[in-house]
N, C-alpha and C positions, 0 to 999 in steps of 0.2 A: 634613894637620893631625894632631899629635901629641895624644889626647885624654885626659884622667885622672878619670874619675867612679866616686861611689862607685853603684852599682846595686842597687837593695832587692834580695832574693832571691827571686826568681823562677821558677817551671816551666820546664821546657825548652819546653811549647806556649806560654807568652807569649814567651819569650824568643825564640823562631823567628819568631813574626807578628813581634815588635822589630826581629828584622834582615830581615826580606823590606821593609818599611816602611822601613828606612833604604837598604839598597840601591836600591830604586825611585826614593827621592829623590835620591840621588848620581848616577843613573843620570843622571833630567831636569837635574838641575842640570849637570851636562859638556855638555849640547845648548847651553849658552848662560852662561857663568859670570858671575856680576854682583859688579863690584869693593863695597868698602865702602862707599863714597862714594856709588852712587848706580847705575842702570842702564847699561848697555853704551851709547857714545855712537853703536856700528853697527845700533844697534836703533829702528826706523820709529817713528813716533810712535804709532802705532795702538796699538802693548801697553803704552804709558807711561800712557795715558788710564786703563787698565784697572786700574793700579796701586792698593789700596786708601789711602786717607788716612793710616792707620797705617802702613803699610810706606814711605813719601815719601822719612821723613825719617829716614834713614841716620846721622844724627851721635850716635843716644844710644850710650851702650854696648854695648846687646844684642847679641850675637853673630849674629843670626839669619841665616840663608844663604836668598837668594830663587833660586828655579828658576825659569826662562822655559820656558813649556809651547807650543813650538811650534803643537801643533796645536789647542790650543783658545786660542790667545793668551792666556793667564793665566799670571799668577803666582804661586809657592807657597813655603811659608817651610818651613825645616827649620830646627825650634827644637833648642839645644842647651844649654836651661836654664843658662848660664854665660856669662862675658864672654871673647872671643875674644882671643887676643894676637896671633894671625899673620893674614897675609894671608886673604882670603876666597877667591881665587884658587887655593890649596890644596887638593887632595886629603885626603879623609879617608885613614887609617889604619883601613881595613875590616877586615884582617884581626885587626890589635894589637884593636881594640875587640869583635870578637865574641870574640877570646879571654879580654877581662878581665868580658864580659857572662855569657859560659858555667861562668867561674871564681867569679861572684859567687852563682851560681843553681845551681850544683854540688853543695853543700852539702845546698841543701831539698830536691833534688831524688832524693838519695842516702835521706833521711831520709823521704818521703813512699813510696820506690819500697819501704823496709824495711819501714813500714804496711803498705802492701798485700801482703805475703806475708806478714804476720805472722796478718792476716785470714780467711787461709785455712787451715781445718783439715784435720790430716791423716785426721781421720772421716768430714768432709764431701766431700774428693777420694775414698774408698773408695765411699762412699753413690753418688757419682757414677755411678763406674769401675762398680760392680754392677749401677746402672739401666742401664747401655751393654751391659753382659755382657746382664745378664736382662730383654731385652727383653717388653712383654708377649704372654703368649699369645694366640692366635687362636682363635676356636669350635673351628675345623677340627683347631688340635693338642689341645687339650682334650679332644676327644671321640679324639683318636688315642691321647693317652695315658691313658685315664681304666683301660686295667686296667694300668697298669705297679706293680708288686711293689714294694712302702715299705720304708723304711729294717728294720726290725721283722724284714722275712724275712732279709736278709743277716747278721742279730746272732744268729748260729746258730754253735754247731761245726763247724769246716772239714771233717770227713767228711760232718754231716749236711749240711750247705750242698752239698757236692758232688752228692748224690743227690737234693737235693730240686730242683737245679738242673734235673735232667733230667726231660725231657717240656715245659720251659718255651721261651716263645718272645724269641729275640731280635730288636731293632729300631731300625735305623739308618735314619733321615732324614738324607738326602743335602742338600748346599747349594740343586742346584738342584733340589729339592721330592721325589724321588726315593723312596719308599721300599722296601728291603728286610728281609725277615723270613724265619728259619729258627728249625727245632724242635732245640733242643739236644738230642741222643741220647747225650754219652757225654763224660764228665770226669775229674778227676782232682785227688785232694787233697796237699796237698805242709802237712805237719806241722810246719816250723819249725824250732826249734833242734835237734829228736830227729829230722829226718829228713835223713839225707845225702843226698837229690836234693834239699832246698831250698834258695834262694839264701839264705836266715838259717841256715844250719847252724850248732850252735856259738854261734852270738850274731851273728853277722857281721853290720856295719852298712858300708849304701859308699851314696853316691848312688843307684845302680839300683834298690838293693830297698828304699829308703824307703817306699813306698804296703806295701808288706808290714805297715808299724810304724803303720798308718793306721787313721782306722775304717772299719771294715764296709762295706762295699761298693764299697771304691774301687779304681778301676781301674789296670792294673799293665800297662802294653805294655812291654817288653823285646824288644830284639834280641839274638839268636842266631847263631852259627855262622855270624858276618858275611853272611846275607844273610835271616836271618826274624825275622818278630815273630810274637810268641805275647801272645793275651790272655786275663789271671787279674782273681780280683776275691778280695781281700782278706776274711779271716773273722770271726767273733768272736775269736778266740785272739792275742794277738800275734803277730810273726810267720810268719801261716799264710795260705794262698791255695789257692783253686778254678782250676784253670786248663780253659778252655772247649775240648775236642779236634776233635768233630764235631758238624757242626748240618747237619742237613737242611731244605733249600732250600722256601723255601713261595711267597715274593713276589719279584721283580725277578731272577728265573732269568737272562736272556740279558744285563741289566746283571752282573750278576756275575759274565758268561762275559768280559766288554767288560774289568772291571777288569784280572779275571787274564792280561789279553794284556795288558797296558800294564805299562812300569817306569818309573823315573825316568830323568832324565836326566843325564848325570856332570855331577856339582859342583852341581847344579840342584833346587829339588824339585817342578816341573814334572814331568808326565808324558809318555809316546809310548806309543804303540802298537810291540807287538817284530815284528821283521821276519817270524818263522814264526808265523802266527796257528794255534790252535791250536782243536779243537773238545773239548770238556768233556761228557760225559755228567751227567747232573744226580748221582747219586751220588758222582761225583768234584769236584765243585765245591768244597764246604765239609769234606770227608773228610780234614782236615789241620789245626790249629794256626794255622800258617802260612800256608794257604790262607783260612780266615776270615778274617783279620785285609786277608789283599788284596782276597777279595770282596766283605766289606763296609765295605772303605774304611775301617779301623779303625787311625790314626798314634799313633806317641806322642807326637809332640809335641802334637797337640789332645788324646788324651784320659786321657794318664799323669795319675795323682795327683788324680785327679778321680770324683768321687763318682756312682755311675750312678744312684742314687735322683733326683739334680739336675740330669743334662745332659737337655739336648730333642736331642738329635741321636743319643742311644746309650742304650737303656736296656731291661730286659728285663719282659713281662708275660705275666701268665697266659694259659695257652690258652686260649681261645672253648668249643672241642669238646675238653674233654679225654678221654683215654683210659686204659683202666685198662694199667698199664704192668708188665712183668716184669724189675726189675734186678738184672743179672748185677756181680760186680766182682771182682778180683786182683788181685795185685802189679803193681807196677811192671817192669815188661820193660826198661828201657834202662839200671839202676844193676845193677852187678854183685852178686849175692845175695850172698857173704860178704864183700864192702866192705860191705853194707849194714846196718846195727844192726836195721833194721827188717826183716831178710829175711823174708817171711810175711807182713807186714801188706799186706792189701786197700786200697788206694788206690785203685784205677780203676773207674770205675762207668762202665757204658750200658746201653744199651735191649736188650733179647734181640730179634735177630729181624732189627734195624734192618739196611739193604743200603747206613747211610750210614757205618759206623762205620771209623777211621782203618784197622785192617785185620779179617783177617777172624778172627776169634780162637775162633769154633768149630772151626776147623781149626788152631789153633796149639798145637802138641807140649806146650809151656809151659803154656799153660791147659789142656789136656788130663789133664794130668800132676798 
């Protein structure tokens, strides 16, 4: 049966209960199809009794289609609010008619689905996203981080920021509850536009050194020399950056021996373990740039461009026991002295004394000299 009706506009959840409902009924109705006239004459008497007084009499108009319900012997009507021109013996047009139901309900449903995104703010999805990021604290990290060093100390001058870094402790909470801590012994300031070892030389702006142009405190991992990262934390000065050389080893010694045997895997950033396991003296652990940034699990993709006054997982605080400290500092050894505009100037600070420092530089001709 070929059908033509107009259909209010409707949700697609009405319109779906609409066609499971009518399918059902076309289903029962094919068990036993009842001509216009009147009941199937191959049908017992028993389900005729059953027939209600209003459905009898077959001669008025109404289109209405009775289904013979085999198993409970009843009868049921599939009204089609309309008068029928064809046979009752006909099949519906299931497909044609959920296409002209979905086509009629199309419309509100296009118009009701553009409300609800309209509903939702793009302040109230950040509000979100931040409460997921900043989950809340526990007693336990609270009292962990209660000396970590405020926003206030990083809003210093990149030399002083350099030197006031050392003697301080840093500290990485690992995923699974892990924590390691070492004493920064020895740093180095990189001046910005006036100094040819920084990556703003000149004004340079690229993706990499954006946390450079940030504020104060924010963390700066960069890869090097296709296979290191080095981590800096941005200064007061535009940009200017502290970059962290040697930290000596206080908590999670033999996990940070664990890291430094492990790499990625190709194409992968899963870890393994490398085949030549290797042993670390605790002065060589952290005695590298490069080596901190693998001992204490320090990536850029988690923590580039990210402010260390705000993460719970990396952040530096004062020592417990401090000590009274003697800092030594010099130039720069790795930029050639007359490439250099700043040949002379004292960039490198550390601790005299220290047995953690990248090398040994009481013995270096350079520092001697």
């Amino acid at each position: 049966m070929t059908t033509k009706f107009k259909t209010p506009k409707l949700s697609l959840c009405i319109l779906n209960m609409i066609m499971k409902r009518i399918r059902n009924s076309e289903r029962k109705r094919n068990l036993v199809s009842v001509p216009k006239a009147g009941v199937n004459q191959e049908c017992d008497s028993s389900p005729e009794e059953k027939l209600p007084q209003d459905m009898k009499s077959e001669k008025s108009q109404d289109a209405n289609l009775l289904a013979f319900d085999a198993e409970n012997l009843t009868y049921k009507v599939i009204q089609t609010n309309r008068k029928s021109s064809l046979p009752g013996e006909k099949k519906l047009n299931l497909k044609k008619l959920k296409r002209e139901i979905v086509a009629a309900g199309s419309e509100t449903h296009l118009k009701n689905k553009s409300k609800l995104k309209g509903t939702v703010s793009l302040e109230m999805m950040k509000e979100e996203l931040k409460q997921l990021e900043d989950l809340p604290l526990t007693k336990w990290e609270m009292d962990l981080m209660s000396a970590r060093l405020p926003y206030s100390f990083f809003d210093t001058p990149c030399e002083q920021l350099a030197q006031n870094l050392l003697g301080k402790i840093l500290v990485r909470k690992l995923e699974n509850g892990t924590i390691l801590k070492g004493r920064i012994v020895e740093t180095e300031s990189y001046l910005g536009t006036i100094d040819k070892a920084s990556h703003t030389y000149q004004y340079r702006v690229s993706p990499r050194n954006l946390p450079m142009y940030m504020p104060p405190g924010t963390i700066y991992v960069y890869f090097t020399y296709g296979m290191y990262h080095c981590f800096n934390l941005s200064s007061q000065e535009a940009e200017s950056r502290v970059q962290i050389r040697s930290v000596e080893p206080l908590i999670g010694l033999e996990y940070m021996e664990l890291l430094l045997n492990t790499q990625e895997k190709e194409g992968q950033k899963e870890k393994e373990m490398v085949e030549n396991i290797q042993n670390y003296k605790t002065q060589d652990l952290c005695n590298h740039p490069s080596k901190i940034c693998t001992a204490f699990n320090i990536e850029k993709d988690e923590f580039n461009e990210k402010l260390i006054t705000q993460s719970t997982e990396l952040w530096i605080e004062k020592d417990s026991k401090p000590k009274s400290l003697i800092i030594l500092s010099l130039p720069n050894l790795e930029i050639n002295p007359k490439a250099n505009p700043m040949h002379g100037k004292r960039c490198r600070y550390f601790i005299s004394g220290s047995p953690f420092l990248s090398q040994n530089y009481q013995s270096d001709e350079k520092f001697n000299s």
